[in-house]
C-alpha positions in Angstrom: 122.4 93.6 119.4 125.6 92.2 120.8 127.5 90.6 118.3 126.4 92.6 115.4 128.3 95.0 113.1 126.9 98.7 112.2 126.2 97.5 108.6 124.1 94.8 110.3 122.7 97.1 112.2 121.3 99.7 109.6 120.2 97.1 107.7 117.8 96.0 110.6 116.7 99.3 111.1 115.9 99.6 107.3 114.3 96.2 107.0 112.0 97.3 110.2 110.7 100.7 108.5 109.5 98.7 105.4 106.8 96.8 104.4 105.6 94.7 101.0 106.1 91.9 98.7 108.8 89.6 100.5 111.0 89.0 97.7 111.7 92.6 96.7 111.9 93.6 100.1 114.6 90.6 100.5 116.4 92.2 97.3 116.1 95.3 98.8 117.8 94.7 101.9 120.2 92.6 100.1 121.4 95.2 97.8 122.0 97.4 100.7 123.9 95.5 102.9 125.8 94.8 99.3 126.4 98.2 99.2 127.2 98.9 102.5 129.7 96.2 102.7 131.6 96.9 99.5 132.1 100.5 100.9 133.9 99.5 103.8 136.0 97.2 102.3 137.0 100.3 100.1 137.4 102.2 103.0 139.2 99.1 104.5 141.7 99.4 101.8 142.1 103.0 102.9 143.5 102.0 105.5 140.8 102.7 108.1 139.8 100.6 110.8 136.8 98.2 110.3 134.3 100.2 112.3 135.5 103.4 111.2 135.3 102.0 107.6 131.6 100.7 108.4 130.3 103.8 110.2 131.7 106.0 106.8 130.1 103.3 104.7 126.9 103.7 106.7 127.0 107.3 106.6 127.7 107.9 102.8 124.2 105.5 102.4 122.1 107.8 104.1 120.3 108.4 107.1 117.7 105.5 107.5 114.5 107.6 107.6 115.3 108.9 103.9 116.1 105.4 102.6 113.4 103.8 103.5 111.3 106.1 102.1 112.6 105.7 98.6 112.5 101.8 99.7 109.0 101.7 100.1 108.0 103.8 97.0 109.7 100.7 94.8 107.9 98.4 97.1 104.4 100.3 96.7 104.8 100.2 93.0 105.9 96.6 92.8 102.1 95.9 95.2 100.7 98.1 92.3 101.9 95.7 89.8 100.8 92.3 91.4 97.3 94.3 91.9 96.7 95.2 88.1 98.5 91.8 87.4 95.7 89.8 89.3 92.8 91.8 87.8 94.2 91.1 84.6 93.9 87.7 84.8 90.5 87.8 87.3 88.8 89.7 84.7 88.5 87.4 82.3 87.6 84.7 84.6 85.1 86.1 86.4 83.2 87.2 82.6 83.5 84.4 81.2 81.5 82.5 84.2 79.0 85.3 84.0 78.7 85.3 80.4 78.3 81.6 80.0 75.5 81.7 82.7 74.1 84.2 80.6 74.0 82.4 77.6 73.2 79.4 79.1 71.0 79.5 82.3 69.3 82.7 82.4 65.4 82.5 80.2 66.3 83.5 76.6 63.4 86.1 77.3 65.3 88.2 79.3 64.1 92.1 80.1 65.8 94.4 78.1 67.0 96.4 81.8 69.3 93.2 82.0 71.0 93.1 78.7 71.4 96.9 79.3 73.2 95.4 83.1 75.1 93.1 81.3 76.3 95.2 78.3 77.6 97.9 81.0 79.3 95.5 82.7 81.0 93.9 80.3 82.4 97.5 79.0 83.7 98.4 82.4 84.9 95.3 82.6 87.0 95.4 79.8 87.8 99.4 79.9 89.1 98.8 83.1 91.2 95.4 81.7 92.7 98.1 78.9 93.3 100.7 81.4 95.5 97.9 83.9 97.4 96.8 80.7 98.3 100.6 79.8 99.3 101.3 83.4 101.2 98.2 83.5 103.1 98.9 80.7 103.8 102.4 81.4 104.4 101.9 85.0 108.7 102.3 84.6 108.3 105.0 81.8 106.1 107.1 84.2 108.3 106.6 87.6 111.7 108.3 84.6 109.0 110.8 83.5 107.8 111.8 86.9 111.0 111.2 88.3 109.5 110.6 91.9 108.9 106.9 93.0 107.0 107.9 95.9 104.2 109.8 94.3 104.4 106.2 91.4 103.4 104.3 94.1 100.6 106.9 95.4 99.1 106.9 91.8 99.3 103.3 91.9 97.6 102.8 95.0 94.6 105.5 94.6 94.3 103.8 91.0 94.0 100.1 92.8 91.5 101.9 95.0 89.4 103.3 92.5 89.4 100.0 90.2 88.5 97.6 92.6 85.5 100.0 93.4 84.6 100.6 90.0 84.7 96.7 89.4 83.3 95.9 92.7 80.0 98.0 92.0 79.4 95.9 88.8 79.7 92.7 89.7 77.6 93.4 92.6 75.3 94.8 89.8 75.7 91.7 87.8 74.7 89.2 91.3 71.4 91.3 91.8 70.2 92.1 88.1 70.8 88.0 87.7 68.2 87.3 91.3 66.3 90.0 89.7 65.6 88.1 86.7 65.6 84.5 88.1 66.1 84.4 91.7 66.1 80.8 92.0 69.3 80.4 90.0 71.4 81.8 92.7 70.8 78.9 95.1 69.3 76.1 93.0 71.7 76.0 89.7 75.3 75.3 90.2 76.8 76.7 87.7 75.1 80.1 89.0 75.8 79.8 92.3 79.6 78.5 91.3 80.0 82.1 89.5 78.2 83.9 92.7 81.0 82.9 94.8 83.9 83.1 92.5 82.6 86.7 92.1 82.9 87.2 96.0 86.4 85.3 96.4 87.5 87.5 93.6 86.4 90.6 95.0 88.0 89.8 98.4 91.3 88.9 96.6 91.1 92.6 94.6 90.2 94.3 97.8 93.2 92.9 100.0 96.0 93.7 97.0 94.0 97.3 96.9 94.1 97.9 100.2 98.0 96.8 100.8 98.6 99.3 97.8 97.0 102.3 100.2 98.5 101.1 103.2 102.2 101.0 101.9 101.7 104.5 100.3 100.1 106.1 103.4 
């Protein structure tokens, strides 16, 4: 674009390979236009020209292919995060709705084929809660110990994949075990019907953030 300078340049070209969360893709792009700019002032005071000081700048950065692929590794891994970050905190929710139906709403004479329902599901429920706190807290020690980003933020993604199936199935499992015992309450007691469609909301938030994690990794 007329006007523009070859930093401003490869920084447009950079910005238009990537994809993911907006502010570390803005922190991104500001750190290498940073960069790229505090290079050509060096080479500025090397008494080069300013474009020949920005195209060396812009060269000892790297071709843009190869930085945007490291680019949108960090970027997969941060969608990786805000994934396990929301199941963390829809976890709970969504239990705590279905338990207190449960407890509350469902005949105290319930089969034993539905405790057995609702004891699995609350252990995958909370494996899987255990499982996104280790990963979340191991996430920076495993990118040093790999020592790839990119293949971080493919773990990340097939993990986000597998999780919000696993968790999907059993709350699914949950919704039809609970008309199989009482199908009335679905439709006829709020409460019920208020956990029916938080379950769906939630699964539809879990299955966005999973698939953003697979697309930014493919």
């Amino acid at each position: 674009m007329a006007g523009q300078s070859l930093i401003d340049d490869y920084v447009d070209a950079l910005a238009a390979r990537l994809r993911g969360p907006s502010v570390l893709l803005g922190d991104l792009l500001t750190e290498a236009r940073d960069g790229l700019q505090d290079a050509a002032e060096s080479y500025l005071d090397a008494g080069f020209d300013p474009e020949e000081a920005q195209r060396r700048a812009v060269a000892d950065f790297g071709p843009v292919p190869r930085i945007a692929r490291e680019y949108q590794a960090e970027l997969a891994v941060a969608q990786g995060v805000r994934f396990i970050r929301s199941l963390l905190l829809l976890i709970p929710l969504v239990h705590g709705l279905w338990e207190l139906n449960r407890l509350l709403w469902v005949d105290a004479s319930q089969p034993d084929w539905y405790r057995t329902v609702a004891q699995a599901t609350d252990l995958t429920s909370w494996v899987l809660a255990a499982s996104a706190a280790a990963i979340l807290l191991a996430f920076r020690w495993l990118a040093r110990l790999i020592g790839d980003t990119r293949l971080v933020g493919r773990l990340a993604g097939a993990w986000s994949v597998g999780a919000v199936g696993v968790y999907g199935f059993s709350l699914l499992t949950v919704v039809v075990a609970t008309a199989g015992v009482e199908p009335a309450l679905l439709l006829v007691s709020p409460p019920v019907l208020l956990a029916t469609v938080v379950t769906f909301a939630v699964m539809g938030r879990l299955v966005l953030l999973a698939r953003r994690c697979f697309v930014l990794v493919a």
